[in-house]
C-alpha positions in Angstrom: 191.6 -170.7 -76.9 191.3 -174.5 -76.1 188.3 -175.7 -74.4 190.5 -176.6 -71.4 191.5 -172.9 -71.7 188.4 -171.5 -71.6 187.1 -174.1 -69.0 189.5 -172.7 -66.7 189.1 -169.3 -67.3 185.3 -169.2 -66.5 186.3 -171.1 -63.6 188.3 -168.5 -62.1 186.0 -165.7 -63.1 183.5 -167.5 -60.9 186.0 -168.1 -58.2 186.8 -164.4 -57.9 183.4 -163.9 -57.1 182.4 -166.3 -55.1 185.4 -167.6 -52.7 185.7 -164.5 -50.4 182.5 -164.6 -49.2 183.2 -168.9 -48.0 185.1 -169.8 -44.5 188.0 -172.1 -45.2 186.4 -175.1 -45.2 183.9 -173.6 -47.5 185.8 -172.8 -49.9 187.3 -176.8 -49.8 184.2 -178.2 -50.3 183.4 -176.1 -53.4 186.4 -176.5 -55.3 186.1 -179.9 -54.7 182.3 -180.4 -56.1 183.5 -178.7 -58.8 186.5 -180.9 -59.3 184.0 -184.2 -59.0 181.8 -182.4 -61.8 184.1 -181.7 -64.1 185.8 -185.6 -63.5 189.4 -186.9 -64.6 191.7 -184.0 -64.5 189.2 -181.8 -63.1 191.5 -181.3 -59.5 194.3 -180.0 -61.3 191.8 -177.8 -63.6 189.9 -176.1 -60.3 193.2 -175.8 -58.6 195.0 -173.8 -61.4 191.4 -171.8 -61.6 191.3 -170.7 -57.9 195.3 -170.1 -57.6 195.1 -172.8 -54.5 197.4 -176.2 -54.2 196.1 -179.6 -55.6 196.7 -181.0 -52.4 193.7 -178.0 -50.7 190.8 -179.6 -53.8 191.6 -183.4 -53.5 190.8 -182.4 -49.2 187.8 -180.9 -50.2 186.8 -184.2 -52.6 187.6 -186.6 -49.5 185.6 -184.6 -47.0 182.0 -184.7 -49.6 183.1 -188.3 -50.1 183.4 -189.7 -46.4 179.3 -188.4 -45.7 180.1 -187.0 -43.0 177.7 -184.2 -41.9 178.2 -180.5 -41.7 180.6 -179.7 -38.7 179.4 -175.9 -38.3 183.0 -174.7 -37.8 186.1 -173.7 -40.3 188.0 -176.6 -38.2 187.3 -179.3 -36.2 187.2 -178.6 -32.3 191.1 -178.4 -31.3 192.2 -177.9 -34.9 194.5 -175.2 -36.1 197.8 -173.7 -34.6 198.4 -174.6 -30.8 198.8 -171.1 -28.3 202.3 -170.3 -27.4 200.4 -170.9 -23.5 199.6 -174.5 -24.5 202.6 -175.4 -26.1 204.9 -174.1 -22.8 203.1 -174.5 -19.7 205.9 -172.8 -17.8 205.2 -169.7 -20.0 202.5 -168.0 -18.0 203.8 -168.3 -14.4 207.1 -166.7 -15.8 206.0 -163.5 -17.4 203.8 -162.4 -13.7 207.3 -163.2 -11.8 208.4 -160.7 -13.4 205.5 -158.5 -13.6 205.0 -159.0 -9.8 208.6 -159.7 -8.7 207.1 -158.9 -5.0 204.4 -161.5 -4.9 205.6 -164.3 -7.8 208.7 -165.6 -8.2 212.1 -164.2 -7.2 212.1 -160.6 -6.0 216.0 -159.8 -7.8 214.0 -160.1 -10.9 215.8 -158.7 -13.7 213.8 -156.0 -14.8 213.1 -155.2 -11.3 214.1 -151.9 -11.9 213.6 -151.4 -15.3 210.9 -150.4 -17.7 208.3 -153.6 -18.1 207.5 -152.8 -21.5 206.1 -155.6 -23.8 209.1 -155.5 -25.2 211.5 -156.4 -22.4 209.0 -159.1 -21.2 209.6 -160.8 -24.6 213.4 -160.3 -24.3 213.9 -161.8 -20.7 211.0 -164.5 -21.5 213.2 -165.4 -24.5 216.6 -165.2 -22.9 215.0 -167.6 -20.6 213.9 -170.4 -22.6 210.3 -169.5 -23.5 210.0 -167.7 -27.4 207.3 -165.4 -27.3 206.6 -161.4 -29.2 205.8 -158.8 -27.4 201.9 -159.2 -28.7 201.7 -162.3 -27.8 203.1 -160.8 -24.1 200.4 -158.0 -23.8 197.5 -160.4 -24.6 199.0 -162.6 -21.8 198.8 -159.8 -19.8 195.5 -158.7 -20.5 193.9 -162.3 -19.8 195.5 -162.2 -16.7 193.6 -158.8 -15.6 196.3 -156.2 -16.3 196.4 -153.2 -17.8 198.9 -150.0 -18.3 198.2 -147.8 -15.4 199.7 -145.0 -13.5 200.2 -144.0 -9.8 197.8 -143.2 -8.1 198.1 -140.4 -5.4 196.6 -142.0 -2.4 198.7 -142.8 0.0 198.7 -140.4 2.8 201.4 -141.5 5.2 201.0 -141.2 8.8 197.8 -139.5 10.0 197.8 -137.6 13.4 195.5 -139.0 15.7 193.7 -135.6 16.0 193.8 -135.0 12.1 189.7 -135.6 12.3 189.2 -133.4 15.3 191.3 -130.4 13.8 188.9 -130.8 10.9 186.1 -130.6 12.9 187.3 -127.6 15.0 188.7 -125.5 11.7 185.1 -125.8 10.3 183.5 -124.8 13.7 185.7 -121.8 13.6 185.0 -120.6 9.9 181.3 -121.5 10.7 181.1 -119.2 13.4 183.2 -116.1 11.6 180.9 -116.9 8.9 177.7 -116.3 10.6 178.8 -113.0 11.9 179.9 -112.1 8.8 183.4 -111.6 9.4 185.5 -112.9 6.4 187.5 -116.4 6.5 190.2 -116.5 3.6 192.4 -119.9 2.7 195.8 -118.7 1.7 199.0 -120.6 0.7 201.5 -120.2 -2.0 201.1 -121.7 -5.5 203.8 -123.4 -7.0 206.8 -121.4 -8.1 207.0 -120.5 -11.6 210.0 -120.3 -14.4 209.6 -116.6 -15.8 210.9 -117.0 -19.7 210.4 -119.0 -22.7 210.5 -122.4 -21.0 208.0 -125.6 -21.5 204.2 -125.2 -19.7 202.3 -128.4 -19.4 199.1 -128.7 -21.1 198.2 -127.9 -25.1 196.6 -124.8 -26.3 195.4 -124.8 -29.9 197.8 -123.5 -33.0 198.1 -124.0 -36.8 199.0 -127.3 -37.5 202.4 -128.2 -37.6 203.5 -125.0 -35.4 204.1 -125.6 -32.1 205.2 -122.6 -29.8 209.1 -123.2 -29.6 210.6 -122.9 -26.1 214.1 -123.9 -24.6 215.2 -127.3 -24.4 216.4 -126.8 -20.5 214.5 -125.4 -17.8 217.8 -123.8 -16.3 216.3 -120.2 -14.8 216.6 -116.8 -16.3 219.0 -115.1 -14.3 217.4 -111.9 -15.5 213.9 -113.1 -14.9 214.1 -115.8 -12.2 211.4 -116.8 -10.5 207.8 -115.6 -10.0 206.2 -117.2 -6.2 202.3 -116.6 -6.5 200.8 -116.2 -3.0 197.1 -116.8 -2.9 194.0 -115.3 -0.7 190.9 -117.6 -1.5 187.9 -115.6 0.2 185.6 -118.6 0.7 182.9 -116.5 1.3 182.8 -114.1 -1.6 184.5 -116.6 -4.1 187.1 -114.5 -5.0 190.9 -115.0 -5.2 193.4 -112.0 -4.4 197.2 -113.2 -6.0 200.1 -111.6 -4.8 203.1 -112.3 -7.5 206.3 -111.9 -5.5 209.8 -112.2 -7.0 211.4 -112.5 -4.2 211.9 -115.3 -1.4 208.2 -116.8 -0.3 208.9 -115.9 3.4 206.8 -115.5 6.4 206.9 -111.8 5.4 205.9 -112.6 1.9 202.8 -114.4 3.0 201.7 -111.8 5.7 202.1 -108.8 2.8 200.3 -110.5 0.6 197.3 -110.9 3.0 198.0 -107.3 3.9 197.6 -105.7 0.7 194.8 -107.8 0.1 192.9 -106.5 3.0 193.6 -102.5 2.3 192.8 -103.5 -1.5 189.7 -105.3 -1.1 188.9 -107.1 2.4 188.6 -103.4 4.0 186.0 -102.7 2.0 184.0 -105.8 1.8 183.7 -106.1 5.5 183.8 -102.6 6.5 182.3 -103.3 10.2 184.3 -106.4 11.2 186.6 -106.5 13.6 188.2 -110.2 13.1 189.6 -112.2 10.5 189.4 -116.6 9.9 192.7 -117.6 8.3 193.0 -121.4 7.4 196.8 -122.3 6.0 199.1 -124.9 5.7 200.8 -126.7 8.7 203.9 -125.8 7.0 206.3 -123.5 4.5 206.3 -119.8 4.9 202.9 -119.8 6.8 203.6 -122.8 9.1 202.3 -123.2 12.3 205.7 -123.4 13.5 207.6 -120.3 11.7 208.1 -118.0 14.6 208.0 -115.2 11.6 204.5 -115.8 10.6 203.3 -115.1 13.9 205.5 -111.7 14.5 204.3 -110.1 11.2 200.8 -111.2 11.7 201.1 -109.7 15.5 202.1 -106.7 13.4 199.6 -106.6 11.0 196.8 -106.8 13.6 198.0 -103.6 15.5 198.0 -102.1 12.2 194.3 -103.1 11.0 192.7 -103.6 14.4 191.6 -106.9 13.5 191.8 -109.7 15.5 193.2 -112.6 13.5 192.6 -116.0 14.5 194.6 -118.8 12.5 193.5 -122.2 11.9 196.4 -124.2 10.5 195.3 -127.9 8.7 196.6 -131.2 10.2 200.4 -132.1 9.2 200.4 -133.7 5.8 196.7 -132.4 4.9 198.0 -129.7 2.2 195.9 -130.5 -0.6 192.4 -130.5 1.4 193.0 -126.7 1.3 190.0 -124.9 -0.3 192.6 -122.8 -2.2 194.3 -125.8 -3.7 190.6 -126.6 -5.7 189.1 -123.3 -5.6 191.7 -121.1 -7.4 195.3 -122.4 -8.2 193.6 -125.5 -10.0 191.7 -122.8 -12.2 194.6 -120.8 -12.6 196.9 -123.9 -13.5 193.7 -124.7 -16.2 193.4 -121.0 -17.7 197.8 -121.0 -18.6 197.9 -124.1 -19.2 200.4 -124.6 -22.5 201.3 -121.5 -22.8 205.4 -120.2 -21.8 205.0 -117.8 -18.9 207.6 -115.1 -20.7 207.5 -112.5 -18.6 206.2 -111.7 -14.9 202.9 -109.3 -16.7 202.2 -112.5 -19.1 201.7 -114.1 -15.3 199.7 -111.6 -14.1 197.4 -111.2 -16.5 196.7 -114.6 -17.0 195.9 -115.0 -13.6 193.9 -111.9 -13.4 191.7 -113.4 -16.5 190.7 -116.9 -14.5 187.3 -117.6 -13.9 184.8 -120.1 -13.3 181.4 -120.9 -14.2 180.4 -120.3 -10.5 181.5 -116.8 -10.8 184.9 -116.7 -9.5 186.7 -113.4 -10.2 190.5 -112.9 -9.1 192.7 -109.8 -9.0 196.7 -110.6 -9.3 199.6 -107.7 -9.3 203.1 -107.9 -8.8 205.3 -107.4 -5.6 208.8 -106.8 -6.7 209.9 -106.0 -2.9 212.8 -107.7 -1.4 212.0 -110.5 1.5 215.4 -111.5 2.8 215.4 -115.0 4.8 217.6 -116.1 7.7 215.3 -113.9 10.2 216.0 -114.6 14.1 212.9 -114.3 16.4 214.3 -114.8 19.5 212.0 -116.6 23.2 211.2 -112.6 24.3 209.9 -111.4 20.6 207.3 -114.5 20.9 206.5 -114.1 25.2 205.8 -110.7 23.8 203.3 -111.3 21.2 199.7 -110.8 22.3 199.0 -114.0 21.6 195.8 -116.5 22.7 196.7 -120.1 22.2 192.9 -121.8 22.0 192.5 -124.6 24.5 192.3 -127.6 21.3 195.5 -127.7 19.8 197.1 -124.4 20.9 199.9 -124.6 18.9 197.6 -125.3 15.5 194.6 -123.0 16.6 195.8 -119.3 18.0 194.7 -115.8 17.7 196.3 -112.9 17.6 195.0 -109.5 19.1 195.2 -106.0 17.9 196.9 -104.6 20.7 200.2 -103.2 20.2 203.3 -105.7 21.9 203.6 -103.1 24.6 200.1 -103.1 25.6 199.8 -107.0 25.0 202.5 -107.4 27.2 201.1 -105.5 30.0 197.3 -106.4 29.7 197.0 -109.9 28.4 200.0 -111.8 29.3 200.5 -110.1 33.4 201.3 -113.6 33.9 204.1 -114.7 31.7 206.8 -114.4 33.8 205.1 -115.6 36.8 206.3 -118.9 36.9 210.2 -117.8 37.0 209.8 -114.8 39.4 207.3 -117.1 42.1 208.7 -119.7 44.3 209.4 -123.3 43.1 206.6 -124.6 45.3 203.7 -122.1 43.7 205.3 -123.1 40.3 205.2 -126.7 40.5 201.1 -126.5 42.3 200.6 -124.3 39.8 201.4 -126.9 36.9 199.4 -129.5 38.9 196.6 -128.0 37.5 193.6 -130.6 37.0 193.2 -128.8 33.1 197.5 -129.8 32.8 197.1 -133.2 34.3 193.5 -134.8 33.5 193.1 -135.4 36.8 192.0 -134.1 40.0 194.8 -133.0 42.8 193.9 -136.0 44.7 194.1 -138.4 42.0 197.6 -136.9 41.4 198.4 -137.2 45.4 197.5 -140.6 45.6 199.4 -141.8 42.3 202.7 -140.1 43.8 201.8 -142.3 46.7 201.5 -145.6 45.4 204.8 -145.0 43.1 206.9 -143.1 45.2 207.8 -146.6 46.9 208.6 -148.4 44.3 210.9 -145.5 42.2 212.8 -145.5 45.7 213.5 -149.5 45.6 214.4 -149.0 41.5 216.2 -146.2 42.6 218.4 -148.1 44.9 218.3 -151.1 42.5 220.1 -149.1 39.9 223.0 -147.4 42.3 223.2 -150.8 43.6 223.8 -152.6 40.3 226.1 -149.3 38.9 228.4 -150.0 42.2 228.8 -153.3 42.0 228.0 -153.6 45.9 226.0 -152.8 48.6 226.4 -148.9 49.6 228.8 -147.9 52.4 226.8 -144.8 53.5 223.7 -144.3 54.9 220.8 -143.7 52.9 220.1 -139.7 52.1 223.3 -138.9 52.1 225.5 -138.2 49.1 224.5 -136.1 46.0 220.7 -135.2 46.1 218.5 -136.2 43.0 217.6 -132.7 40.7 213.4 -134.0 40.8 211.7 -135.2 43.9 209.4 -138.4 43.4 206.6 -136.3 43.0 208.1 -133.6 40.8 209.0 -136.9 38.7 205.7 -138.8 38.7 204.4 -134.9 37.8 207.0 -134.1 34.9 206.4 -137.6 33.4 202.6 -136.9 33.8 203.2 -134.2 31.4 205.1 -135.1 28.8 202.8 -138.3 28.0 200.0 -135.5 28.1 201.9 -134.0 25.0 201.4 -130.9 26.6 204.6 -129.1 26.2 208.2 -130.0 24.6 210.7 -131.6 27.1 213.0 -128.3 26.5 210.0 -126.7 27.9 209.4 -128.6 31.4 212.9 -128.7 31.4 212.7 -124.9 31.8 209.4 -124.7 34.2 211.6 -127.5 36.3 214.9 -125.6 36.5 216.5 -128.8 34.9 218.1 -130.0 31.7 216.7 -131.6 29.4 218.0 -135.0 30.3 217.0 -134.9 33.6 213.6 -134.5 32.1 214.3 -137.7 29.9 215.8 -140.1 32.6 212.7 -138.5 35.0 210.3 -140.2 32.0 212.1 -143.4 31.7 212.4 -144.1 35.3 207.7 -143.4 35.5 206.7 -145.1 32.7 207.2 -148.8 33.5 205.6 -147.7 36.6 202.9 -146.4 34.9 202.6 -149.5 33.1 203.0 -151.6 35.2 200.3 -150.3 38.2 197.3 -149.9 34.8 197.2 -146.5 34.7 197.4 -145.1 31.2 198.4 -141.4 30.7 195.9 -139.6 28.0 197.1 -137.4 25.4 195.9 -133.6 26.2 194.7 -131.6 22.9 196.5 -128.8 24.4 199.9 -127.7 23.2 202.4 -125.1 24.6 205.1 -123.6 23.5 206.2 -120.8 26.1 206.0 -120.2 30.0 203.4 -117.6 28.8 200.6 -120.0 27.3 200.8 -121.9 30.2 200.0 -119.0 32.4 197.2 -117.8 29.8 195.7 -121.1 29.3 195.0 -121.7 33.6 194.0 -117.7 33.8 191.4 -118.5 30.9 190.4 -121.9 32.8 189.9 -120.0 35.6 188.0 -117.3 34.2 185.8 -119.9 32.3 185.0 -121.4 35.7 184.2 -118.6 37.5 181.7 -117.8 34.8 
């Protein structure tokens, strides 16, 4: 080997060891000493040493040759390759019009309405002018404060304005059951399931490489079908009854289910009771408005003695039911990835849910038949012995354990009183200081001050519909279905919220229209004379809670 030979190899030995542990410029400034060292022919000698070009060691010799001092930094400030940002100004404002087509930029955006994947950003940036990879797109992102997210379930829509109030009431109510030890149960039904070998969210552990197989489709089993799990949370006793129907999930369903769970185990938990809290859903099959619901309940009462008192949650409220966190989350967590195959599989995996906090819940099957399309007719519910509560009636009843017969005779003597009495007792009747929210001369004297001017907009309006002045004397001709005070009063009552207009279209021996046009005609009156109509907590459905709601008022008073 020549000296040059062996020069060079000792060289690179050296550089092998000692190079990765140098910066850049580092590395420069040593490969050129050593180039200086050797002298003539040493740049080529290093170069071919340390595998690096000429041009990188004759750098390093001019930079120990200028003097200049040690710049603490691989390159000098602003050195290196420009950002793709720097280089296209236009670059940045582009990609968040089209992240935030709503707030930047045009809102036809082109992926408007497609994924905004890293991805497409890169492709539509490109297509329009500005060359840039999908990394180079998410670290954009990320300066600019983003980050893959999903939704987020918060949005609640329109509240009622007595969503609070109902709250406050429901709790009152299951406060005072509570304390006298009768039991207060949350019930609603869970979602439905798909009984076979189809796809359950959620990962269970298995060997390696052996998932459980299940069908591609979630089309039903026509054999299987369905399984509907109704719940009974007792928030007292922290346990969960689960009645797995196969059926419909009807009004009958629901009341079953809370039936067998009471001659199964609510019988003989509370043995001395004689009332039961139940707190559902504003809708579905144990809605406040499902005429059903209330029928088989009415039944179930007479059959247990008990007297139930419902308290339904505000419209839109579903998921602050205690049920919802208490026990379907927990039974959603204990089956989780695992294919519900049969209706027993179902069972027994609810049946086996607990909780730290020492929930315990019982689930069999109901294979009974619940047909839908059941009529309750206006008599079956002025029948029911029924107690609308004087908040929110139609949210907050309770039904007694009287038979319908009895009911009919005892509690509700005064259901029919308003279509058998006169017209004049009727309407006094619903001038009730409780219906109106105002004493009866406070109602006198507002009929008063707007009779006058409903007769001049009266006349106004046949005067403009004839085109003339009239021919005929005034009060003759057809006579007007309301008086002006039977207006002023019906209008009174609707912006109460008190009752339906098909309802004081009933109570008023009038259509429905006649109750609209009545409204239309009192408002800007209203309005106009500043005298703003509250809304009443109260709501009736019937002639018959009407009647029941005054004979309790007047009861309450004369206590």
């Amino acid at each position: 080997m020549s000296i040059g030979a062996e020069q060079r190899a000792v060289l690179a030995r050296k550089f092998e060891t000692i190079l990765p542990h140098f910066d850049e410029r580092q590395r420069r400034l040593l490969l050129g000493a050593e180039a200086r060292s050797i002298g003539h022919g040493g740049i080529r000698l290093v170069a071919q040493a340390a595998g690096v070009r000429q041009a990188t060691v004759s750098l390093g010799v001019r930079e120990l040759e200028s003097g200049e001092p040690p710049l603490g930094r691989a390159r000098r400030p602003g050195g290196g390759r420009k950002r793709v940002v720097d280089l296209d100004p236009g670059l940045r404002d582009a990609l968040l019009a089209l992240v935030e087509p709503d707030v930047r930029g045009d809102p036809m955006s082109p992926l408007r309405w497609t994924t905004k994947s890293t991805r497409n950003l890169a492709a539509e940036l490109t297509r329009q002018g500005h060359r840039i990879s999908a990394d180079t797109v998410g670290d954009l992102l990320r300066e600019e404060g983003f980050s893959l997210q999903g939704n987020a379930k918060t949005l609640e829509g329109k509240q009622h304005p007595d969503r609070d109030a109902q709250f406050h009431y429901l709790n009152e109510q299951a406060r005072n059951h509570r304390d006298d030890g009768a039991p207060v149960i949350s019930v609603d039904t869970k979602k439905k399931e798909l009984v076979g070998l189809f796809k359950n969210n959620g990962r269970e552990w298995e060997p390696k490489g052996e998932p459980v197989q299940v069908d591609t489709h979630d089309f039903p089993d026509r054999e299987l079908g369905k399984a509907a799990p109704y719940g009974i949370y007792d928030v007292t006793a922290n346990t969960g009854w689960v009645n797995v129907g196969t059926d419909h999930d009807t009004a009958a369903f629901a009341v079953e289910s809370i039936r067998r769970w009471w001659n199964a185990a609510g019988r003989t938990a509370y043995p001395t009771v004689g009332r039961l809290l139940i707190t559902a859903d504003a809708g579905g099959s144990n809605g406040y408005r499902t005429r059903t619901w209330k029928t088989e309940l009415a039944q179930f009462a007479a059959e247990s003695g008990l007297a139930i008192t419902v308290c339904h949650l505000p419209p839109g409220t579903s998921k602050w039911n205690r049920i919802e966190h208490r026990l379907f989350s927990h039974i959603t967590m204990n089956w989780r990835g695992r294919p519900l195959t049969s209706h027993e599989v179902i069972v027994q995996s609810i049946a086996a849910t607990t909780t730290k906090t020492g929930l315990t819940v019982h689930a069999e099957l109901d294979t009974g038949r619940y047909p839908t399309g059941i009529q309750v007719s206006d008599e079956d519910i002025d029948a029911l012995p029924i107690t609308r509560h004087h908040f929110h009636g139609d949210w907050n009843y309770t039904l007694h354990p009287q038979p319908p017969e009895e009911a009919t005779t005892t509690n509700n003597a005064a259901v029919r009183a308003p279509a058998n009495t006169s017209h004049h007792l009727t309407l006094r009747s619903l001038q009730d200081p409780e219906l109106t929210g105002m004493t009866h001369q406070q109602l006198s004297d507002l009929i008063d001050t707007l009779t006058p001017a409903m007769e001049l907009q009266r006349e106004h309006v046949l005067r403009t519909r004839r085109g003339r002045e009239r021919l005929v004397a005034p009060g003759t001709g057809a006579k007007a279905k309301l008086t002006p005070a039977e207006r002023v009063l019906v209008t009174v009552l609707h912006l109460r919220k008190i009752a339906p207009m098909d309802l004081l279209a009933q109570l008023f021996g009038v259509t429905t229209p006649t109750i609209s046009r009545a409204s239309q005609e009192v408002r800007p009156l209203l309005e106009a004379h500043d005298h703003p109509i509250s809304a009443s907590t109260a709501r009736f459905r019937a002639p018959s809670d009407i009647a029941a709601f005054l004979n309790h008022s007047k009861i309450k008073k004369a206590c």
